[in-house]
N, C-alpha and C positions, 0 to 999 in steps of 0.2 A: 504494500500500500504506500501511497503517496498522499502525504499531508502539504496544504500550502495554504499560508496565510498572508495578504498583502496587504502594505503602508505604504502611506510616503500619499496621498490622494489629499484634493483639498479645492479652492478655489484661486484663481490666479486672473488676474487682467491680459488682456489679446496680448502679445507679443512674450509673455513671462514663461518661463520655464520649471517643470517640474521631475525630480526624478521618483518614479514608484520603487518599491523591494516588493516581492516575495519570496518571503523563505521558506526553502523546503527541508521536510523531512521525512521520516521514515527510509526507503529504498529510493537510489536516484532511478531517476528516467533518462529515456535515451534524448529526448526533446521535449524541450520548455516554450512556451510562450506567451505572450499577450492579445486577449483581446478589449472588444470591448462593446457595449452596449447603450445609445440613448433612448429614451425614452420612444415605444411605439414604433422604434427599428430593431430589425434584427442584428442579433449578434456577429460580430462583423471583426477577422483577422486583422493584426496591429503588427506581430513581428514576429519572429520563433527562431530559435538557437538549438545547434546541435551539441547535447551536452558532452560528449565525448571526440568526435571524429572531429578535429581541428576548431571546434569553434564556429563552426558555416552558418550564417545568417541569412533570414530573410526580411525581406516588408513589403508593406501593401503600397502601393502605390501613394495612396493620398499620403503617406506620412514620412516616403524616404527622401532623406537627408534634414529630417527634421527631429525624428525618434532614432533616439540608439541603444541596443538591446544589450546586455553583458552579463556577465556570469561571474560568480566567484566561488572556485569548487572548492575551497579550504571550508567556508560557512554553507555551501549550500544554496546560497542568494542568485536571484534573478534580477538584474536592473533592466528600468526603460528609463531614462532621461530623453526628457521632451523638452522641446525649445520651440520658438517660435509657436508659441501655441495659440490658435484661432478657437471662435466660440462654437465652430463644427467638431471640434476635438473633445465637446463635453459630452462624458457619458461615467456611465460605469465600468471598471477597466478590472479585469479577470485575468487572474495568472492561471495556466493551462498547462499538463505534461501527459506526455504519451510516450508508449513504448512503442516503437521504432523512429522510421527516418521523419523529416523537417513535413508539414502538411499545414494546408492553408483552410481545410474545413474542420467547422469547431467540432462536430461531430466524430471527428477522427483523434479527441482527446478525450483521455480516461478520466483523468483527474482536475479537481478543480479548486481553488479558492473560493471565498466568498465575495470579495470584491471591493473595491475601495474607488470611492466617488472625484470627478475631474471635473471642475466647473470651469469656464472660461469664460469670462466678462469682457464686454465689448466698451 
């Protein structure tokens, strides 16, 4: 089993920057990632890191070169630092792990967090 609990969510004004944690525990996974959810949309891919095989990253179009995804295998910890953040980037953001390779649908993740809130003020 995989436990994962995420911080670091909050509100921020257009342009400011934020970075989330989730840390995990119990047994690692082979791949971690973020998504995220606003209200009366669906849940929708943010980034995902392969925890093992070099570090290989993904993102979703709307958020690359704006979000960056990172690992730290000593604690366990999953980053996303977000910069430049606009008021389409509020939602609720979900840390995500699956066992095998890097995948962009949510459905294809085991485990989940509870989630931690991003508001962005215009």
């Amino acid at each position: 089993q995989v436990q994962l609990v995420e911080s670091g969510g909050g509100m921020v004004q257009a342009g400011g920057s934020l970075r989330l944690s989730c840390a995990a525990s119990g047994r690692a996974a082979d791949t971690m990632g973020w998504f995220r959810q606003a209200p009366g949309k669906e849940r929708e891919f943010v980034a995902a890191i392969g925890w093992f095989w070099g570090s290989y990253s993904l993102y979703a179009d709307s958020v690359k070169g704006r979000f960056t995804i990172s690992k730290d295998d000593a604690s366990k910890t999953l980053y996303l630092e977000m910069s430049g953040l606009q008021p389409e980037d509020t939602a609720r953001y979900y840390c995500a792990a699956r066992d095998g390779p890097l995948r962009q649908a949510s459905d294809e993740y085991e485990y989940w967090g509870q989630g931690t809130q991003v508001t962005v003020t215009s």
